[in-house]
C-alpha positions in Angstrom: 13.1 9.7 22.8 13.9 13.1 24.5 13.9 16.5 24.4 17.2 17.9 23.1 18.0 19.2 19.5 20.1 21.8 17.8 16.3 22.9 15.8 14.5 21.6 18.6 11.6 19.0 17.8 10.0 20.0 20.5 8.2 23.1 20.4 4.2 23.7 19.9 2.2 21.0 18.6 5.2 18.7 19.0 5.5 19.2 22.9 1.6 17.9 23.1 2.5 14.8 21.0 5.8 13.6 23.1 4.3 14.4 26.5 1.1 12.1 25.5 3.6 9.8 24.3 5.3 9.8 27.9 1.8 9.7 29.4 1.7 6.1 27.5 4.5 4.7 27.3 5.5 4.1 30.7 9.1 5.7 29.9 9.8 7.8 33.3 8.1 5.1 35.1 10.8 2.6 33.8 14.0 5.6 34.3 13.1 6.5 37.6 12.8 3.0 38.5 16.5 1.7 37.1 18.2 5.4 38.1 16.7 4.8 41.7 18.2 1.0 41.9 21.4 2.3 41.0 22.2 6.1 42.2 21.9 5.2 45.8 25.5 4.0 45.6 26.5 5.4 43.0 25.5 9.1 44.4 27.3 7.9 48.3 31.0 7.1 46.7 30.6 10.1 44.1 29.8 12.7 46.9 31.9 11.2 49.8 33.8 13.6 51.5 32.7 16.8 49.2 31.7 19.9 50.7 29.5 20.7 47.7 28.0 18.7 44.7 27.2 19.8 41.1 24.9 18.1 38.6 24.4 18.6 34.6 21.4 17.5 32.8 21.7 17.3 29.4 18.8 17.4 27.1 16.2 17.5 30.8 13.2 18.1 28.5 10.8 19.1 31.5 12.6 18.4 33.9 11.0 14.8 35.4 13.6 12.3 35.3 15.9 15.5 36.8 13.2 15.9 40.1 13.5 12.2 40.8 17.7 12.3 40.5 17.9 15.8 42.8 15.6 14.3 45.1 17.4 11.7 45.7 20.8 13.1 45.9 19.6 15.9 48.6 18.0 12.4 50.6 22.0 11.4 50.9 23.5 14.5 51.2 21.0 16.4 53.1 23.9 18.8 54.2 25.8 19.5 51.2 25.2 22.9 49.0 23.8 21.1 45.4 24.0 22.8 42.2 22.1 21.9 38.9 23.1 23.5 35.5 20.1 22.6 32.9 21.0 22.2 29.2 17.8 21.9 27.1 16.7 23.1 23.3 13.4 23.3 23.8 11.8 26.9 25.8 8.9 25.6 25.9 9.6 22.2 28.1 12.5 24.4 29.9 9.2 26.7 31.1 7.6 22.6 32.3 10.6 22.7 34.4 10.8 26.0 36.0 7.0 25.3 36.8 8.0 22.0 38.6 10.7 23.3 40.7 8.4 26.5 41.6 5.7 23.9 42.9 8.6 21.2 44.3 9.9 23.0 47.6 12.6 20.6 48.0 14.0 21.6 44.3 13.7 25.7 45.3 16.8 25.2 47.9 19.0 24.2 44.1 20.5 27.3 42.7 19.4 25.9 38.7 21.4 27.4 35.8 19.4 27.4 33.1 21.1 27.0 29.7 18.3 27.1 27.1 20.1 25.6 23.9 21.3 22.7 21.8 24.1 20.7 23.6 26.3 21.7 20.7 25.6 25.7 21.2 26.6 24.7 25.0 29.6 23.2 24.1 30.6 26.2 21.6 29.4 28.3 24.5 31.7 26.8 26.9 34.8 26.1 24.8 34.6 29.8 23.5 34.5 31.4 27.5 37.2 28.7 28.0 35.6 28.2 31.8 34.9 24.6 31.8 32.7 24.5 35.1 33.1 20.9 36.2 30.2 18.5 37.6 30.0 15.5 40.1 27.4 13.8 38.0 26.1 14.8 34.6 23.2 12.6 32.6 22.0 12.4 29.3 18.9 11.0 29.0 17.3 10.4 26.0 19.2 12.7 24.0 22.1 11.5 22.1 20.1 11.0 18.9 20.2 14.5 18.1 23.6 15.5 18.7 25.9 15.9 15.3 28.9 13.8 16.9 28.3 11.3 19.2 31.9 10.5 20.2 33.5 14.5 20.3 30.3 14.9 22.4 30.9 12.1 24.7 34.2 13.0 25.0 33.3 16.4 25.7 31.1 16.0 28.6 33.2 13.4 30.1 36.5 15.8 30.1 33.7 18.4 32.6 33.8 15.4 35.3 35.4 15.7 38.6 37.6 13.5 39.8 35.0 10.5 40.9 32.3 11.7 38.8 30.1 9.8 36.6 28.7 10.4 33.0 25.2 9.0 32.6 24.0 7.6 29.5 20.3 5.9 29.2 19.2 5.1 25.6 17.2 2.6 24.0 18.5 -0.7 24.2 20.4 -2.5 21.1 18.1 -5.0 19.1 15.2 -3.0 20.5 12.0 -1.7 18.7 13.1 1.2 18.8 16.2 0.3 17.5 14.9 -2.4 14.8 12.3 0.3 13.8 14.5 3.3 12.9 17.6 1.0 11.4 15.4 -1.0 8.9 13.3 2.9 7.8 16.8 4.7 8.4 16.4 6.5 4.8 12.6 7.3 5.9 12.8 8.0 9.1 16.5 9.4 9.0 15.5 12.9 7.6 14.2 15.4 10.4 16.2 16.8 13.3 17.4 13.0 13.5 19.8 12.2 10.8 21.6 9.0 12.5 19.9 6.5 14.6 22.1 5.3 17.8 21.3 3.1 20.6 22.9 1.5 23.1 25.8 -0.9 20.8 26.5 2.9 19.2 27.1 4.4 22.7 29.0 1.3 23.4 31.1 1.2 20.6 32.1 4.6 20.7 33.3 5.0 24.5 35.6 1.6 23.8 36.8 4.1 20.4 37.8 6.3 23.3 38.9 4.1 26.1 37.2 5.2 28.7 35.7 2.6 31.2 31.8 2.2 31.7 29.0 0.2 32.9 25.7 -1.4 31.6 22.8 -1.6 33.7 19.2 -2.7 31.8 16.0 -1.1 31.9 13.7 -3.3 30.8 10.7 -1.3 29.5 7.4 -2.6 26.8 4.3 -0.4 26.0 1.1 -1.5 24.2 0.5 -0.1 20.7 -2.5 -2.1 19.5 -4.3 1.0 18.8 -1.2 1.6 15.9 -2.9 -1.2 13.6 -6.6 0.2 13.9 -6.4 2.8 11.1 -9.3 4.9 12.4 -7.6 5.6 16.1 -6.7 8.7 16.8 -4.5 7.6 19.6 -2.5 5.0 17.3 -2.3 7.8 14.7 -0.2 9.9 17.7 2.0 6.9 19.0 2.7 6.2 15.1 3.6 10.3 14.4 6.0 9.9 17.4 7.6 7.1 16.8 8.2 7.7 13.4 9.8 11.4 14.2 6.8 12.4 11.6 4.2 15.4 11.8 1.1 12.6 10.6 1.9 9.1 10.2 -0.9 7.9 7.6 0.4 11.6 5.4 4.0 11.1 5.6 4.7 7.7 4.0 3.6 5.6 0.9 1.0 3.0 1.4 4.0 0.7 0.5 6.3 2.0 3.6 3.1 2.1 6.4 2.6 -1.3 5.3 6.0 -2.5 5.6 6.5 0.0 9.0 3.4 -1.9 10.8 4.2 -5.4 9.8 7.7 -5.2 11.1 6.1 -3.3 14.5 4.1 -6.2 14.6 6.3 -9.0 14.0 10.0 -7.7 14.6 9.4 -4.9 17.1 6.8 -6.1 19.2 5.3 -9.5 21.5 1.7 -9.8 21.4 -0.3 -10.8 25.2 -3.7 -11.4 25.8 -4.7 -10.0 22.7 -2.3 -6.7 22.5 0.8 -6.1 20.7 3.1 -5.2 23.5 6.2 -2.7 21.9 9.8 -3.7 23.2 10.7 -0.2 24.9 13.9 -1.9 26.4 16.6 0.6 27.9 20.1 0.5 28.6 21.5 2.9 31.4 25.2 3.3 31.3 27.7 5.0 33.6 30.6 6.3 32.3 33.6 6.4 35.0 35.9 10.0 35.4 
């Protein structure tokens, strides 16, 4: 899960543990892959007959998935002026960016605005200015878990759409691991920066609550986490701390609840092959029409 909270999660110690979870996990790997099998066409009827295009990442962490999606717009549009506005809670992953696009030359002809704050301090931001700057495209990836209101949010980022535009949404799939993991441990898990767990059936449910017309692409994603049920790996103790949202797995819960916590990763969350216990990482990707 990303990078994007009103008390960021990701600052320090915190930043080390979610980029080696990324390093593991295969997570870009699987985002790029589905945002590149799709945003071809997508990005061709959004930007057809524009003079200029504008992009909104919300919650970019450092800035990654956000490379790959620029990239591939400019590839289409090579003649058209491209904008990106950057929304992100965490400095320290905002400074991962700025590093990228100072080493990416494509990325230094993008005028970047760079907004560092929570997605609800932008939308206070904006709504108090009253200048809503309006986008082509805008994504949020990985990030909805941390926002206070998922539908006024929604709604919010939609209404900053052009005419044509498209609203991104990629979030772990429903009936996932993720998903299985964090509804079953909701009272444990549910206490940090993220105080309501949502995947892809919440996303769902709430743009029908508004009426607004989308589409559901999958992302099929699965990482190993063998290492999770050996109690002396270092490595497992990481994956666990992430994907429990806790600072030390094995300190934060009760015997009781890291017994209960591993046998449902085991059993509900996971498949096991050739002798590893495979996590189901699955993604949904949805685009949200203007």
């Amino acid at each position: 899960m990303a990078a994007e909270a009103q008390s960021t999660c990701y600052e320090g110690d915190n930043v080390h543990i979610f980029q080696f979870y990324l390093e593991h996990s295969g997570e870009h790997k699987a985002i790029v892959q589905c945002v590149n099998n799709l945003l071809a066409r997508e990005f061709k009827r959004i930007g057809e007959g524009k003079s200029s295009l504008g992009v909104l990442g919300v919650g970019s962490g450092g800035g990654e998935v956000d490379a790959q999606i620029l990239t591939l717009l400019q590839s289409i549009f090579p003649a058209v002026p491209i904008t990106a506005d950057i929304v992100e809670g965490s400095s320290e992953l905002s400074d991962n960016f700025k590093a990228l696009v100072a080493k990416t030359a494509s990325l230094q002809k993008i005028p970047f605005g760079w907004h560092i704050m929570s997605s609800e301090d932008y939308v206070k931001q904006v709504k108090t200015k009253g200048e809503m700057k309006k986008f082509d495209f805008i994504h949020m990836i990985q990030m909805i878990y941390y926002v206070e209101n998922l539908c006024e949010t929604i709604s919010f980022y939609h209404s900053l759409l052009k005419a044509n535009g498209r609203l991104m949404i990629i979030v772990e799939a429903a009936n996932s691991g993720w998903d299985t993991l964090w509804k079953t441990y909701s009272k444990e898990l549910c206490v940090g920066v993220i105080k309501e767990y949502r995947s892809s059936a919440e996303v769902i449910a709430c743009l029908e609550s508004l009426g607004l017309k989308y589409d559901e692409h999958s992302a099929p994603n699965a990482f190993d986490i063998t290492e999770c049920f050996n109690p002396g790996s270092c490595h497992g103790e990481r994956l666990l701390s992430f994907m429990t949202g806790s600072d030390k797995f094995h300190e934060s819960f009760t015997p009781e609840i890291r017994a209960g916590m591993l046998d449902l990763l085991r059993r509900k969350c996971s498949t096991e092959k050739d002798g590893k216990v495979l996590f189901n990482s699955d993604l949904s990707c949805i685009l949200v029409h203007a």
